[in-house]
VMD Tcl script that draws the C-alpha trace (Angstrom):
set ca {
  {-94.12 -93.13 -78.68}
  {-94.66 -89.69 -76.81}
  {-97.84 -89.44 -78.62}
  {-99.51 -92.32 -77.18}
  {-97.38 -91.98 -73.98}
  {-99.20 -88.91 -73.58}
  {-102.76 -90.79 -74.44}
  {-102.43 -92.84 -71.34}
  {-103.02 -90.08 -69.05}
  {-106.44 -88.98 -71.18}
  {-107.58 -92.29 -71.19}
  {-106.64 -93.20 -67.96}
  {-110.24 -93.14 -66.49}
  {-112.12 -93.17 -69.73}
  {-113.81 -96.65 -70.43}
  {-111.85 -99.26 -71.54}
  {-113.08 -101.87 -74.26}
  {-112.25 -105.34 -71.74}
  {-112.17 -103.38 -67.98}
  {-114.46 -100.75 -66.86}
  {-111.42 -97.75 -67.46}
  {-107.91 -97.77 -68.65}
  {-106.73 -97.60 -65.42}
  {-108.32 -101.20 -64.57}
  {-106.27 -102.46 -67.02}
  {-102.79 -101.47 -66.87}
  {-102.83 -101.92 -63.21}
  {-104.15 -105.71 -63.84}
  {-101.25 -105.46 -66.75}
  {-98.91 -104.68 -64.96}
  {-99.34 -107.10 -61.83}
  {-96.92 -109.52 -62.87}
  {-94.60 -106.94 -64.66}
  {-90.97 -105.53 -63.34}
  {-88.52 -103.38 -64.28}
  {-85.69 -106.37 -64.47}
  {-83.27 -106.08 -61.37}
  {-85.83 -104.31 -59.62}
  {-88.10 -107.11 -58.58}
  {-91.22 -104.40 -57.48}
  {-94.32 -104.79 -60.30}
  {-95.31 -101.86 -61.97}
  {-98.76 -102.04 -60.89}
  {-97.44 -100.30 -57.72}
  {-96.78 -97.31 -59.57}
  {-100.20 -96.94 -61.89}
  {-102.65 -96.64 -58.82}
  {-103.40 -93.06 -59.71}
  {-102.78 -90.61 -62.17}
  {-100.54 -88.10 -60.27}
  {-98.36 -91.03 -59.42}
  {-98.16 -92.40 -62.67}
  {-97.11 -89.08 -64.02}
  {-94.47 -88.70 -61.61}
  {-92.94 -92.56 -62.04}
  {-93.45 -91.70 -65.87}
  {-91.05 -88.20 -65.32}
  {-88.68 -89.64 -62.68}
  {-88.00 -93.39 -63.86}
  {-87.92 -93.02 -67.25}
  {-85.12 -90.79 -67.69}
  {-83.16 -92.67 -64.75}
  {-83.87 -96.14 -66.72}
  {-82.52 -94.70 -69.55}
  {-79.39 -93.48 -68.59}
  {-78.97 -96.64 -67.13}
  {-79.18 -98.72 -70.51}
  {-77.19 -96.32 -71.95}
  {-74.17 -96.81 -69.39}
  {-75.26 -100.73 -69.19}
  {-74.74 -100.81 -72.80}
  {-71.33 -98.48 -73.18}
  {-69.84 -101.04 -70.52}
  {-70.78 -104.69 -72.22}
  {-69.52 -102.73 -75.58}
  {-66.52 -101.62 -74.06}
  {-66.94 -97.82 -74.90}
  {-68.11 -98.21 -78.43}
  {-71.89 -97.51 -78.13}
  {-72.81 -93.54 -77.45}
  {-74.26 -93.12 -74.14}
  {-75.88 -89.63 -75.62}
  {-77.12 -91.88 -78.95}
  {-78.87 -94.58 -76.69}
  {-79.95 -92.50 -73.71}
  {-81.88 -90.79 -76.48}
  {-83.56 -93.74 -77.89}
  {-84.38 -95.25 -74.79}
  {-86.15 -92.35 -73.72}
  {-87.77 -90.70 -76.52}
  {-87.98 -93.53 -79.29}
  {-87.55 -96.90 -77.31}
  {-87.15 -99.52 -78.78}
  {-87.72 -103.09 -76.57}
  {-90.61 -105.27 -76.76}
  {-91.73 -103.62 -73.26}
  {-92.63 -99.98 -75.18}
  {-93.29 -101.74 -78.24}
  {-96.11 -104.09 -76.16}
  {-97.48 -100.73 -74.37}
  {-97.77 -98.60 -77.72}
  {-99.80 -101.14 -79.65}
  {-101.94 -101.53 -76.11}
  {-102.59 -97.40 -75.73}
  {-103.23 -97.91 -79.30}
  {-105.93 -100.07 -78.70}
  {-107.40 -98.36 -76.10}
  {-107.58 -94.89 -77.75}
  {-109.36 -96.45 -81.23}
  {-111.44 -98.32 -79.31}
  {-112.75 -95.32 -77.28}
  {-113.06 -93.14 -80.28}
  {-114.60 -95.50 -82.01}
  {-117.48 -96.33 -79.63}
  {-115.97 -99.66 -79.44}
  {-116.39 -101.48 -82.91}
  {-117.46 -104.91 -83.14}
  {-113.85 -106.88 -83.58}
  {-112.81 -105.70 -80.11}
  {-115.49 -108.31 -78.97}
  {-112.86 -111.25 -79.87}
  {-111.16 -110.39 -77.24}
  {-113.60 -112.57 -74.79}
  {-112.30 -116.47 -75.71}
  {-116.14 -117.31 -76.24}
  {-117.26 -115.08 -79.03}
  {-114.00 -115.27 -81.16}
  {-114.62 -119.28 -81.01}
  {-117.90 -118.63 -81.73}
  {-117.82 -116.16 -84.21}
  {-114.77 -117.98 -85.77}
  {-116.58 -120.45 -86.52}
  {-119.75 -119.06 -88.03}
  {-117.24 -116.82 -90.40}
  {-115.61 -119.94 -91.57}
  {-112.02 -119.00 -90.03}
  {-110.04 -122.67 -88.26}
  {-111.00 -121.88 -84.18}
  {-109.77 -124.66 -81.94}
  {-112.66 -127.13 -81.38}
  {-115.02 -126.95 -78.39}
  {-116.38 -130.19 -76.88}
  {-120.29 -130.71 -77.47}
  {-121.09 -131.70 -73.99}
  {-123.26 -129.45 -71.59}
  {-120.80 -130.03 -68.62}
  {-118.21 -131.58 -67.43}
  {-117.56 -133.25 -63.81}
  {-113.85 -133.83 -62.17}
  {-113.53 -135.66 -59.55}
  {-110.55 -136.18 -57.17}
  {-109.30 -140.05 -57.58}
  {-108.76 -140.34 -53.91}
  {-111.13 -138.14 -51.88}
  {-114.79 -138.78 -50.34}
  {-117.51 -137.12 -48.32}
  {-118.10 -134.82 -51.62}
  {-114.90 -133.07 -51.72}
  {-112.26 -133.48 -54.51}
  {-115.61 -132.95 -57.40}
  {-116.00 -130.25 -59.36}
  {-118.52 -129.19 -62.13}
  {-118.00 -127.20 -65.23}
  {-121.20 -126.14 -67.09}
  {-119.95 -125.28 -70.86}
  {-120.20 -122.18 -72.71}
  {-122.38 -123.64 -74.95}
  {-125.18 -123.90 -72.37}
  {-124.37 -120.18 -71.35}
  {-121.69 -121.37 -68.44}
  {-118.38 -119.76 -68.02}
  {-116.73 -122.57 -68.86}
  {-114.83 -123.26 -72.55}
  {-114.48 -127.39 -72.74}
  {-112.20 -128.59 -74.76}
  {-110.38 -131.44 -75.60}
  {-106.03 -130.83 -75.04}
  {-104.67 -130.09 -78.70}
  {-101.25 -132.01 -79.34}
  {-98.27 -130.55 -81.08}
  {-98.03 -131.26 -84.74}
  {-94.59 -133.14 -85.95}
  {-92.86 -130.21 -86.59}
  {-93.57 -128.59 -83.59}
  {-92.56 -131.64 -81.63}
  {-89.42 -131.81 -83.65}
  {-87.47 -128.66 -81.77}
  {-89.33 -129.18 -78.26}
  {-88.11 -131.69 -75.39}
  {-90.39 -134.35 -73.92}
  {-93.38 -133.09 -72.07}
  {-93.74 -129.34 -73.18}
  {-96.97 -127.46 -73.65}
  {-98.55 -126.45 -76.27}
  {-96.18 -124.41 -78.80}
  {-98.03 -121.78 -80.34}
  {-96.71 -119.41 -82.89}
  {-97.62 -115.26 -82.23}
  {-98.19 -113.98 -85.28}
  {-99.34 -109.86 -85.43}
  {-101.38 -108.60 -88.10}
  {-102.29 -104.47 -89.06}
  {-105.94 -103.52 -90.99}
  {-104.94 -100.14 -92.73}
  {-109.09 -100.78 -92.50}
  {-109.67 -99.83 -89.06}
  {-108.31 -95.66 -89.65}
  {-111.56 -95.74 -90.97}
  {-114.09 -97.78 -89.54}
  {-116.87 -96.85 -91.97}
  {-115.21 -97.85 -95.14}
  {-115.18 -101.79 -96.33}
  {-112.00 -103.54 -95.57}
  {-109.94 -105.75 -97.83}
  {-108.14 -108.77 -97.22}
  {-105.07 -106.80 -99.35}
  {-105.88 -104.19 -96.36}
  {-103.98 -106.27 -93.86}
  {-100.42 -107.15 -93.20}
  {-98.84 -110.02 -91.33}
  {-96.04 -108.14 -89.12}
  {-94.35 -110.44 -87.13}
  {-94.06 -114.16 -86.57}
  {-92.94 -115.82 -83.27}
  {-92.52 -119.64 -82.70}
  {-92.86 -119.87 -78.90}
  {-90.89 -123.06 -78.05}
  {-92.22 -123.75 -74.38}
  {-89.91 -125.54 -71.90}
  {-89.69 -128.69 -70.62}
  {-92.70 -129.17 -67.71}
  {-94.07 -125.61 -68.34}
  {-97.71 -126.02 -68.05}
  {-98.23 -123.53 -71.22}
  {-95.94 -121.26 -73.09}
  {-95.89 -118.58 -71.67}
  {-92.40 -120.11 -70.32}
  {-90.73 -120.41 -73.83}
  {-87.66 -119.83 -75.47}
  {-89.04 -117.19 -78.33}
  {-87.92 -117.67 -81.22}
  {-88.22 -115.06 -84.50}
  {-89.19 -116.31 -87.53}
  {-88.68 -114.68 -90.67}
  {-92.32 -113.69 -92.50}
  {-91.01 -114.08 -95.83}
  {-88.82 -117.72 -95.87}
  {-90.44 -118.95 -92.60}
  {-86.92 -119.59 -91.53}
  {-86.35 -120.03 -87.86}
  {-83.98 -116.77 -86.75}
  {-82.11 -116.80 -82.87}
  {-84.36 -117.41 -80.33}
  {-84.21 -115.22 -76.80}
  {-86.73 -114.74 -73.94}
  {-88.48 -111.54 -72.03}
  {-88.89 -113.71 -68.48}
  {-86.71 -111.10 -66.89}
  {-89.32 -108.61 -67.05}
  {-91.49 -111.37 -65.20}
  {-89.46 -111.68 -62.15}
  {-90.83 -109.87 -58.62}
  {-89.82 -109.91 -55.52}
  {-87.00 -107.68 -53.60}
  {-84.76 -110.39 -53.72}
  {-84.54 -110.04 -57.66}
  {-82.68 -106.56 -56.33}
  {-79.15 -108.41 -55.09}
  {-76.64 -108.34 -57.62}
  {-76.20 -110.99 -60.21}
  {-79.77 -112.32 -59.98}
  {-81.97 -110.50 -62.21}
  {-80.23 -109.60 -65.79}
  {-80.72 -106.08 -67.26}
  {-81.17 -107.16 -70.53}
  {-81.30 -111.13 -72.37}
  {-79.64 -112.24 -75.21}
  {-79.90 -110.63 -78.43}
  {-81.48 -113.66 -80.26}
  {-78.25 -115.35 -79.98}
  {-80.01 -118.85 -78.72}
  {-80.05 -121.47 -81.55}
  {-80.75 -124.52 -79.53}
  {-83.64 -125.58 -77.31}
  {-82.00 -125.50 -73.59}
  {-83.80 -128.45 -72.55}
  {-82.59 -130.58 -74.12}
  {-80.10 -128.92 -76.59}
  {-82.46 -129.77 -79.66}
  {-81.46 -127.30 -82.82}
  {-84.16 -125.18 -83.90}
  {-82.75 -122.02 -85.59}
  {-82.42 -122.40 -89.55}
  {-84.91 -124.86 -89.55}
  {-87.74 -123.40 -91.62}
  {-91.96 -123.48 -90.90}
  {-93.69 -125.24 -93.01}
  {-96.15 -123.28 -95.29}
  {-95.40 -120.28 -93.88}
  {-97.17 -118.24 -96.34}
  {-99.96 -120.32 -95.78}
  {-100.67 -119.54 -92.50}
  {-99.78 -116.01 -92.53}
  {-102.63 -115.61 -95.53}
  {-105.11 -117.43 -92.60}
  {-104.10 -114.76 -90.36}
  {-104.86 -112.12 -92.60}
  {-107.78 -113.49 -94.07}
  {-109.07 -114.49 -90.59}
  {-108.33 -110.56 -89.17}
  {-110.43 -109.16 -92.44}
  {-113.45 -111.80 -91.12}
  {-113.51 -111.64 -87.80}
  {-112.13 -107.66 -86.84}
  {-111.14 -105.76 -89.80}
  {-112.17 -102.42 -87.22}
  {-108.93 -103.38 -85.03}
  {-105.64 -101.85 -85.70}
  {-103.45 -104.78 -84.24}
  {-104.34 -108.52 -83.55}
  {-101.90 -111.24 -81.98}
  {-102.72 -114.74 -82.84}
  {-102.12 -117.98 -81.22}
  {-101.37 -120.44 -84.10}
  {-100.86 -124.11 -83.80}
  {-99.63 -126.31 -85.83}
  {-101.51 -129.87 -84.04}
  {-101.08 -133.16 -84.57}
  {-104.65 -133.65 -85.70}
  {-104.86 -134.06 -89.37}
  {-108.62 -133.12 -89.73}
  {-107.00 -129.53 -88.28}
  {-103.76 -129.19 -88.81}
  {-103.56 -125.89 -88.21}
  {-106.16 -123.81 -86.18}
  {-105.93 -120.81 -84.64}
  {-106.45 -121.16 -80.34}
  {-107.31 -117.08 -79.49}
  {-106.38 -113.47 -80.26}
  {-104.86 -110.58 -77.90}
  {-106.29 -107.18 -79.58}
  {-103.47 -105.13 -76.96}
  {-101.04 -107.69 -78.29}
  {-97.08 -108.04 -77.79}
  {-94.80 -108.75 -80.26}
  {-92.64 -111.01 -77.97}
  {-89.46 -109.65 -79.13}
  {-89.76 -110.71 -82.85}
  {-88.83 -108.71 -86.12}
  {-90.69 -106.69 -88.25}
  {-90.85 -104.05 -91.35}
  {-91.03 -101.22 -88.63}
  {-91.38 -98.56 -91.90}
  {-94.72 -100.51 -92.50}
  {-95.65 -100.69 -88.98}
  {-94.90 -97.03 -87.71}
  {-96.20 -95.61 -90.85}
  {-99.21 -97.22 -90.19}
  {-99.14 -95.79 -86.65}
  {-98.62 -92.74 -87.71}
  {-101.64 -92.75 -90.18}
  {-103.77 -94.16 -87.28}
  {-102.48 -90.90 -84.56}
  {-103.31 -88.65 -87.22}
  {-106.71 -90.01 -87.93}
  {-107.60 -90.39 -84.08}
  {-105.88 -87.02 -83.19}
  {-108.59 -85.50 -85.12}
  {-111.45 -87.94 -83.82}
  {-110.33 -86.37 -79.88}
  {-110.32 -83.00 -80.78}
  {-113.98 -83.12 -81.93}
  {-115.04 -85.14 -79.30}
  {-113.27 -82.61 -76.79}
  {-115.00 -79.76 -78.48}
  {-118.34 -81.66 -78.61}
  {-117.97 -82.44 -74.83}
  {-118.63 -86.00 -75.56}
  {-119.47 -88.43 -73.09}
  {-117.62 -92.13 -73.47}
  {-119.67 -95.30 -72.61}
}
mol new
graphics top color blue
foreach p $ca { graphics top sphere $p radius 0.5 }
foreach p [lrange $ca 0 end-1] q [lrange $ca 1 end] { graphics top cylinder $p $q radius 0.2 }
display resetview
């Protein structure tokens, strides 16, 4: 965690595989990202270097102290505020620091590595495309060369819009709206989004980017089964539910929209909650359909796709997240919709001996990549 806490500030203005510098992206990051009770997004504080140092010095050890005492109160004085203000500070371990390590991750191999081809599925076009050349289940693209919506009700030109596709080299990816396999549909209430799961893979095959990499080479981490809520246009407003890797059984579900909410008002007491529940939820809110203990079908299945599809498509990335559906479509049942290569592992379990030992192989390996490229007086593109 210090390690790569310390990376930010070298990479800070160094190029950045998706934004022109490092900066660029955390402060996009971070737009729609508080502190919860705070209600101020932490964009505000990653402007410049001096002040994110300072926030960095100053608010972590005050956050800290407060989840210690926040947590010595709801146990009733069983928990050691010494114990936890230690962990929160030095080894923390939320889905917040746990989403921000695998990102400065990213961002260091990436530079190091003169950006190796996989980061290039991070743009929605080439991973569809690519995905499909390489054999791996994309979602499928409509074969039109645009698209025009019109407004039912409006005249004199105005309510019409036109979409040239990607295909024809527009901006635009056309697609027809996937539907929610039976399972899926199962533990959701009428009219929610699309219910993807977030599965995260490792490639012990990008330390070194020269050498061939093997499917055996990568590990399925996590799995998440993002149950999104009734009306929610996607879901990204879900209730998150883990999922365990091995049994595919649904575990307690619990949700990280606290860390979502801005504004000053999120500041007056009882509004904003410090922390959510400790996958505790076993029912669907909306609704209050049962979903924990049920268990995904062919789990194994479609954590093998995940790894196979990493090895194919980005073996040279330490970390993907992948959106997986499960769709009612039986010529695809299960396809995967996009990857996240600075990816998040919304708050779901994993073998974190695996995972930090394969961190730790990766600092070591890039620690050594820096200090030639310092002595070299290297110049990143």
């Amino acid at each position: 965690h210090l390690y790569s806490l310390a990376s930010a500030f070298y990479l800070y203005h160094k190029p950045h595989y998706r934004k022109g510098s490092y900066k660029e992206d955390i402060v996009d990051n971070f737009a729609n990202v508080a502190i919860p009770g705070t209600g101020l997004p932490l964009s505000l504080f990653v402007w410049n270097r001096p002040l994110a140092f300072g926030f960095v010095c100053a608010a972590s050890p005050v956050v800290s102290i407060m989840a210690a005492l926040r947590l010595w109160v709801k146990t009733r004085g069983k928990s050691s505020i010494s114990e936890e203000y230690a962990i929160r500070l030095l080894a923390p371990d939320d889905w917040f620091s746990y989403w921000r390590l695998n990102c400065r991750i990213a961002g260091m191999h990436a530079l190091l590595n003169d950006n190796p081809p996989g980061y290039e599925m991070e743009n929605k076009w080439t991973f569809l495309e690519e995905g499909a050349k390489r054999g791996v289940p994309v979602s499928p693209i409509m074969d039109t060369p645009a698209i025009v919506v019109k407004h039912k009700n409006e005249e004199g030109g105005m309510g019409i819009y036109f979409y040239k596709n990607a295909t024809e080299g527009g901006d635009w990816i056309i697609q027809e709206r996937i539907q929610n396999g039976e399972w899926v549909n199962q533990h959701l209430p009428d009219n929610a989004p699309l219910s993807t799961f977030r599965v995260i893979t490792q490639s012990r095959g990008a330390i070194d980017v020269t050498k061939e990499c093997k499917v055996e080479d990568v590990t399925a981490l996590s799995c998440v089964f993002r149950a999104g809520r009734k009306n929610a246009p996607t879901d990204h407003d879900s209730i998150l539910f883990d999922v365990d890797v091995k049994t595919g059984k649904v575990l307690g579900g619990t949700t990280n929209a606290h860390w979502y909410r801005l504004g000053l008002h999120e500041c007056l007491p009882g509004r904003c909650p410090w922390r959510s529940s400790d996958h505790d939820v076993t029912h669907h809110p909306d609704g209050n359909i049962p979903v924990s203990g049920a268990v995904v079908p062919n789990i194994r299945e479609m954590l093998h796709l995940v790894e196979t599809s990493h090895q194919k498509l980005c073996p040279d990335v330490p970390l993907v997240g992948w959106d997986v559906v499960l769709s009612a479509d039986e010529k695809l049942p299960v396809c995967l919709l996009e990857v996240n290569l600075s990816c998040n592992f919304f708050r779901g379990s994993f073998d974190r001996k695996v995972y930090l030992d394969f961190l730790e192989d990766m600092a070591v390996k890039m620690q050594g990549m820096r200090l030639v490229a310092d002595r070299e007086g290297k110049k990143f593109k």
